[in-house]
Each structure stands twice: as structure tokens, then as C-alpha cells.
C-alpha positions as CSV (number, residue, x, y, z in Angstrom):
1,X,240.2,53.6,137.3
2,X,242.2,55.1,134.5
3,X,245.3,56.4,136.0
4,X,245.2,52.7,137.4
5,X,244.5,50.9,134.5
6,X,247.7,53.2,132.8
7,X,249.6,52.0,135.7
8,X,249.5,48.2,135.1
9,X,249.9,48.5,131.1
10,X,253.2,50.5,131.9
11,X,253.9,48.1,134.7
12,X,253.2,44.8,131.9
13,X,254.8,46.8,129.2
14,X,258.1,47.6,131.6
15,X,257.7,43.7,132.7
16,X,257.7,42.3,128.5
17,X,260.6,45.0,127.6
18,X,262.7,43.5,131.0
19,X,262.3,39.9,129.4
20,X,263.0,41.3,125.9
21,X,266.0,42.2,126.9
22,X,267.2,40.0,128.8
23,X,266.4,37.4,126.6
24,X,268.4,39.1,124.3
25,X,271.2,40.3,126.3
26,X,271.9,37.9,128.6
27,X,271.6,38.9,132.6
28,X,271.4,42.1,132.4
29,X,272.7,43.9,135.4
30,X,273.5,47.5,135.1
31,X,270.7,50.6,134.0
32,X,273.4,51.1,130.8
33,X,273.2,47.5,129.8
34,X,268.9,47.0,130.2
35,X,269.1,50.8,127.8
36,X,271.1,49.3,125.0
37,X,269.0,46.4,125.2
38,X,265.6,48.1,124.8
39,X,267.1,50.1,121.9
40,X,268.1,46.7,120.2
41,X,264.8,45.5,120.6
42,X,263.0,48.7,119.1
43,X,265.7,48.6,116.3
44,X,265.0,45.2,115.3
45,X,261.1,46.2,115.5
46,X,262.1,49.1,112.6
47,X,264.1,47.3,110.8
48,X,261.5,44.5,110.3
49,X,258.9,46.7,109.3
50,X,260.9,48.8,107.0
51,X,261.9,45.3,105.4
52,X,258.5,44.5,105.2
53,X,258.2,47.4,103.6
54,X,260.9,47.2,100.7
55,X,259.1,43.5,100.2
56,X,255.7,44.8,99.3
57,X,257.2,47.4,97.2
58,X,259.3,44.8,95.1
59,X,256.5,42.7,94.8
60,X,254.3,45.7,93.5
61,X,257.9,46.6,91.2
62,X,257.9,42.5,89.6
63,X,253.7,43.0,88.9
64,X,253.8,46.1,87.2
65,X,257.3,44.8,85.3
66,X,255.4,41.8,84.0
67,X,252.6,43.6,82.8
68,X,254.6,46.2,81.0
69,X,254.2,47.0,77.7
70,X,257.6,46.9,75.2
71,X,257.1,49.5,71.8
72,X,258.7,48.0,69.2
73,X,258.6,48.6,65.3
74,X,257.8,45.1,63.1
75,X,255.8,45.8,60.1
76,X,254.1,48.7,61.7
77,X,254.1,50.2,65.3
78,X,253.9,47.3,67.9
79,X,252.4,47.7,71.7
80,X,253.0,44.3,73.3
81,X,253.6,42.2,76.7
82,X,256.0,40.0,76.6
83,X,256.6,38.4,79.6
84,X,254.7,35.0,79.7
85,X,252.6,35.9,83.1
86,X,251.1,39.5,81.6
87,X,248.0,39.6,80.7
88,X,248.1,38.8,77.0
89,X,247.7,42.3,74.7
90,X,249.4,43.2,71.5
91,X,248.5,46.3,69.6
92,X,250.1,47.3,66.2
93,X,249.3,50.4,64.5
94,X,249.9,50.9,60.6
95,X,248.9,53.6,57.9
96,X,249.1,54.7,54.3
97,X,248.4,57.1,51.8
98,X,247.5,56.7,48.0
99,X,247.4,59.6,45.9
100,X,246.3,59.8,42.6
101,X,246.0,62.2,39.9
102,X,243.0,62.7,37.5
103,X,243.8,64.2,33.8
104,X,240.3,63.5,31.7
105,X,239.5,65.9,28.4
106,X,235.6,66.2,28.6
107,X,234.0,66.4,25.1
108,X,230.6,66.6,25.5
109,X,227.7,68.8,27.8
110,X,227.7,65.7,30.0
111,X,231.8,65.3,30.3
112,X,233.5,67.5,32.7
113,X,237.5,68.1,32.0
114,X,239.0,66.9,35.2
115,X,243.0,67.9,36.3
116,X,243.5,67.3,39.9
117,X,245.1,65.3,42.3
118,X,243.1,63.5,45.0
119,X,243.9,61.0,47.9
120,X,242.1,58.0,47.0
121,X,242.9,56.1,50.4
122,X,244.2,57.2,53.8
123,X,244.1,54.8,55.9
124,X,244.9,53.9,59.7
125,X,244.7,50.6,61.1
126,X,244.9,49.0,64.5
127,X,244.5,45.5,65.1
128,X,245.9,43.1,67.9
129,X,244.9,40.7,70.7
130,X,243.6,41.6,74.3
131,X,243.5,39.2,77.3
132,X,243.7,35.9,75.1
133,X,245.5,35.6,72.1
134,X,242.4,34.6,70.4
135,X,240.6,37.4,71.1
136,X,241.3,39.5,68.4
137,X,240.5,42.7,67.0
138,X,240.7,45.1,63.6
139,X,240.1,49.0,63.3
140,X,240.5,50.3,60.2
141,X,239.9,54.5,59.4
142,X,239.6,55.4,56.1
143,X,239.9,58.9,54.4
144,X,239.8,60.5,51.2
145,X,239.0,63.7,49.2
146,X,236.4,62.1,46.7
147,X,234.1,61.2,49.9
148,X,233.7,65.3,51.3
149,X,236.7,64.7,52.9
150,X,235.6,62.7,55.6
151,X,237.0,60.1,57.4
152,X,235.0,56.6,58.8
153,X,235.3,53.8,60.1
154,X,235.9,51.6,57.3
155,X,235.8,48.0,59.0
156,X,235.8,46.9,62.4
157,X,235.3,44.0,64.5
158,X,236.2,41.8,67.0
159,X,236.6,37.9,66.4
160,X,237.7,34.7,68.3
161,X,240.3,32.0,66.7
162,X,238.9,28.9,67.5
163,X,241.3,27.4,65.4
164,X,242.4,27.9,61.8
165,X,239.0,26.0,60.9
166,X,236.5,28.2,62.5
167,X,236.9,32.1,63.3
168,X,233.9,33.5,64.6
169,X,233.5,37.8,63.7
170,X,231.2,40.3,65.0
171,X,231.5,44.4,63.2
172,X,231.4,45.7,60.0
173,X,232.9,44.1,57.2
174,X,232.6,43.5,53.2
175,X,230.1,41.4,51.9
176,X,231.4,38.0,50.4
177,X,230.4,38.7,46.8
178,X,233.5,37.9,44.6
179,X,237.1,36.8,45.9
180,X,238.4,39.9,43.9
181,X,235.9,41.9,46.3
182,X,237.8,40.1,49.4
183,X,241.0,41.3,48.1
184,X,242.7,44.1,50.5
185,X,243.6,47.5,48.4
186,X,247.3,47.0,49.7
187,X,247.9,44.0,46.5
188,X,246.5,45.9,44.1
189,X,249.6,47.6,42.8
190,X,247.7,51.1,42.0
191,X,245.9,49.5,39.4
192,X,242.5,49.4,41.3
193,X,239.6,46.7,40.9
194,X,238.2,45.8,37.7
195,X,234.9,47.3,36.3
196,X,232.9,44.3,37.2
197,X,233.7,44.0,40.5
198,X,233.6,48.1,41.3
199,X,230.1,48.4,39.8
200,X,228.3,44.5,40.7
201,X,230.0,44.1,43.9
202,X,228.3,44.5,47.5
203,X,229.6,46.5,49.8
204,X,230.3,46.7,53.4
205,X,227.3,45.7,56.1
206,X,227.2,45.1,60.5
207,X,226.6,41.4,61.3
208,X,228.3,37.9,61.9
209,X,231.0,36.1,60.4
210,X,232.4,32.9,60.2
211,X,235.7,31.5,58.2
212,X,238.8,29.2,58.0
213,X,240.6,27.1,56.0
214,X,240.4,23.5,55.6
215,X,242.5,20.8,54.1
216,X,246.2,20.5,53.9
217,X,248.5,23.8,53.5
218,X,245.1,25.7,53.7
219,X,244.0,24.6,49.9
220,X,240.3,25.0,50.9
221,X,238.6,28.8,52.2
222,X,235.3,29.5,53.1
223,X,233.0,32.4,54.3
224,X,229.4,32.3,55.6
225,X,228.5,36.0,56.7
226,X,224.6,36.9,58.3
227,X,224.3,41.1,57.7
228,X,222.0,44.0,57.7
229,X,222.1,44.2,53.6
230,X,223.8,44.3,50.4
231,X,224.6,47.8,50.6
232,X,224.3,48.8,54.2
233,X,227.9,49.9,54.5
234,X,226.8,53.7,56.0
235,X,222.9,53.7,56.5
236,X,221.1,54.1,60.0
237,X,219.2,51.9,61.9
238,X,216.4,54.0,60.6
239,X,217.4,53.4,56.7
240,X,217.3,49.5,56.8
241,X,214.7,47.5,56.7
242,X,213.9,43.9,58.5
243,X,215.6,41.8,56.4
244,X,219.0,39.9,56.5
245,X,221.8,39.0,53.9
246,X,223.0,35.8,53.6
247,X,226.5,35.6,51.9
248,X,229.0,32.4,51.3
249,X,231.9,32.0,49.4
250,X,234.4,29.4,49.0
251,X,237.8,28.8,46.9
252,X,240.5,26.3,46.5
253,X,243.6,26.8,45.4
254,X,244.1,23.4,42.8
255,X,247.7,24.0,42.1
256,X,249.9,25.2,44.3
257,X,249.2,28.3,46.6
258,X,248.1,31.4,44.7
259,X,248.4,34.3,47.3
260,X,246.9,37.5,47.7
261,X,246.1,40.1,44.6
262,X,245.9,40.7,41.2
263,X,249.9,40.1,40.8
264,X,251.3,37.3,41.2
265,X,253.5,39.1,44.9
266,X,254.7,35.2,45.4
267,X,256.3,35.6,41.8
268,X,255.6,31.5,41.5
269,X,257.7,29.3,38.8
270,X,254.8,27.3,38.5
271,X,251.1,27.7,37.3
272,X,249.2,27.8,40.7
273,X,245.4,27.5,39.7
274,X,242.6,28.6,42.2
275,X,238.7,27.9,41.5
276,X,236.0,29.6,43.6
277,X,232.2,30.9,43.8
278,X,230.5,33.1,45.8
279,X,226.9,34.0,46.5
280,X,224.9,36.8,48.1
281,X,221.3,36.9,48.5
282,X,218.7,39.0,49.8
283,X,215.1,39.9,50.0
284,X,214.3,43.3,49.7
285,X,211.1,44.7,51.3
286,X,209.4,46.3,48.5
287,X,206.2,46.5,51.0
288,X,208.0,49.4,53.0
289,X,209.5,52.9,52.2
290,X,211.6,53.0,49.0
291,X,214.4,55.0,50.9
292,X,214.9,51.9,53.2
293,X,214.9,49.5,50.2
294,X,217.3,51.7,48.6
295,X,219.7,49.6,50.6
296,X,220.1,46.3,48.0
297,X,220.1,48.2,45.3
């Protein structure tokens, strides 16, 4: 049954390469002629599978070309797509160093004479978008030799642009207590905070955030943030208690638009006048262990 089930596929194979060929040579009439037509026809069969082929491998070439990602420098180190039909990512890395030296003449059993140099702040930040240009995120490392030379993460988060009105932020972050507070270290010209804000402000906790900026040319800003506590910034789970801090702040800017900092960066002609408040409350839990209520203090 085999050997004659072998015959009749040669027999129907013989029978389609005969009408192969002579479909595409003509009448074929001579042994040499039927040859040269059966190699025309396996020929064609390589050549469309090799072109097959060379299709699925420029197709796999154009995906991975549109999703590749261009390194560029603009303001920092830049990881981007750029061609419309990628998958939307953007990464761009920046860092810093501020040194400072310490000269101090202690006069007293409670003074100490200090003349050193330290590195106040050492930072590494990485923020971008991934998968929606919306979807945003922030990194940012900190190190220094006042802090046992460690280094930690200093804020992070991830947070959605609904629009300029309404940004929604989940990680850790400062504490809305003081616009000054808000301020990033990169405006303050060396100078550092001022005494009031270093020793009343809050500090950095985990929760939610919500803010944007209302009105024309942005006049009006506003912050609502729900966290773990006033002072929360590097405490464990086990270290904070039950309760929640509410935060808000808000600012307008009457005249003109008064930027970012203690100097005036903008170097305005005019007097630009902003007028804000801010408020941060929370309970503490007196009831449980002092350690954890250690943490609005």
C-alpha cells in the first residue's frame, strides 16, 4: 500500500510539474526544454520565498527603527523616541555637586572649632515620560558628607498631567508648609534657606498630591497633598503612627510673574508682587508609643 501510494504522489507530482511547465514554457517538446522549465519553476519558488523573506525582515528593521531611542544632550543627558509611531518614552538624566566649606572659632565647652570642607548636596536626577506623555516621572538621589555619607532617595514619584489645572502625584515629596520650603536648592544661589524656614518647616513624607495653575499666564498655584506626617521623610512603616497630614498651599503672583528663588533669575524691570499661605496640620497620637509620635515633632 505504500510503495503504491508513493507511486501516484510521484505520478500527480510529475503530472502538476508537466503543466507547470508547460504553462510556462509553451509546448514543450524535447527532455532539454521540460528540464529548463522545471528548474524555472523551482527558481521562481526560491526566489519568492527568499523575497518573502527580505519582507519580514524590513518590516522587523522599520519596527525596531521607530521605536529606537536617539541620545541627545539638552539641559542634561536626554534618552528619547522620536518618531511619532514609538511608544512615547523620554528620559533625561542630570546631576550636581555643592561643596562647601565650614570655618567656625568655638569659644565655649559647648562650641566646637570647625575647619572643613563638606559636600552639602550631590545630587542625581532622572525624570521623563513613559508610554503617554502624561505619564510622568521624577527620581531624585541625594548625597552628602553631613548625613554619614549616605546616599537616598530624596523624592520620587510618578504623576499624570491631566492638564495644567489638575496633576495628580503619588511618592515621596516635601510637605506644603511655606512656598520658600517649595523652592528647589538649584535657585538658591549658595545662600541656603532662611532660619525660619530650615528650623519650622516640614519635611519630606509618602502620599498623594494634587496641583496646577489656574487663571491667565498661570497667576494662581495651588497644592493639596494627603501624607504619612509632618516629618515622615525617612521613618518605617513601623515608626508612624495612624494618622494622616493634610497640607494646602496656594499663591498668586499680583504683578507680574515672580519666578523661581530667592533672586530675582528673571532680573524683572518691574516690581512683580506674589501673595500666598500655606497650612499643614496634623494630629499626633499621643495615645501610642512616643518613638512613633516622634514623627510631627
Amino acid at each position: 500500500m505504500t510503495s503504491a501510494r508513493n507511486a501516484v504522489v510521484w505520478i500527480v507530482a510529475l503530472a502538476a510539474c508537466l503543466h507547470t511547465a508547460t504553462s510556462l514554457a509553451g509546448q514543450v517538446t524535447t527532455p532539454e526544454e521540460l528540464a529548463g522549465a522545471m528548474a524555472s519553476t523551482a527558481q521562481a519558488s526560491l526566489l519568492q520565498d527568499l523575497q518573502q523573506r527580505l519582507d519580514a525582515q524590513e518590516s522587523e528593521t522599520q519596527r525596531l527603527r521607530t521605536n529606537a531611542v536617539e541620545t541627545t544632550y539638552d539641559k542634561g543627558l536626554l534618552f528619547q523616541t522620536i518618531d511619532p509611531d514609538a511608544v512615547p518614552f523620554q528620559l533625561k538624566v542630570n546631576g550636581r555637586m555643592q561643596g562647601r566649606y565650614t570655618g567656625f572659632s568655638g569659644s565655649g565647652s559647648s562650641q566646637t572649632t570647625r575647619n572643613h570642607f563638606e559636600i552639602e548636596r550631590g545630587r542625581l536626577e532622572f525624570r521623563g515620560h513613559m508610554y503617554d506623555p502624561a505619564l510622568q516621572f521624577f527620581y531624585n538621589l541625594d548625597a552628602d558628607t553631613d548625613d554619614n555619607h549616605d546616599v537616598k532617595f530624596h523624592d520620587f514619584w510618578i504623576n499624570y498631567n491631566f492638564d495644567d489645572a489638575f496633576r495628580l502625584y503619588f511618592g515621596k515629596q516635601k510637605v506644603a508648609s511655606g512656598e520658600i520650603w517649595l523652592q528647589p536648592s538649584t535657585t538658591l544661589r549658595f545662600a541656603d534657606r532662611d532660619v525660619a524656614t530650615t528650623f519650622f518647616k516640614a519635611d519630606r513624607t509618602i502620599g498623594l498630591r494634587a496641583d496646577g495653575v489656574l487663571g491667565e499666564e498661570g497667576r494662581h498655584y495651588y497644592q493639596a497633598l494627603l501624607g504619612n506626617g509632618l516629618r515622615s521623610t525617612d521613618l518605617q512603616a513601623a515608626d508612624i503612627d495612624d494618622l494622616f497630614i493634610f497640607s494646602l498651599l496656594h499663591w498668586t503672583d499680583l504683578t507680574g510673574n515672580v519666578g523661581n528663588g530667592y533672586s530675582d533669575l528673571a532680573w524683572h524691570e518691574e516690581l512683580a508682587v506674589r501673595l500666598g499661605q500655606s497650612l499643614a496640620y496634623t494630629n499626633q497620637n499621643e495615645a501610642g508609643d512616643s518613638g512613633v509620635a516622634s514623627e510631627a515633632r
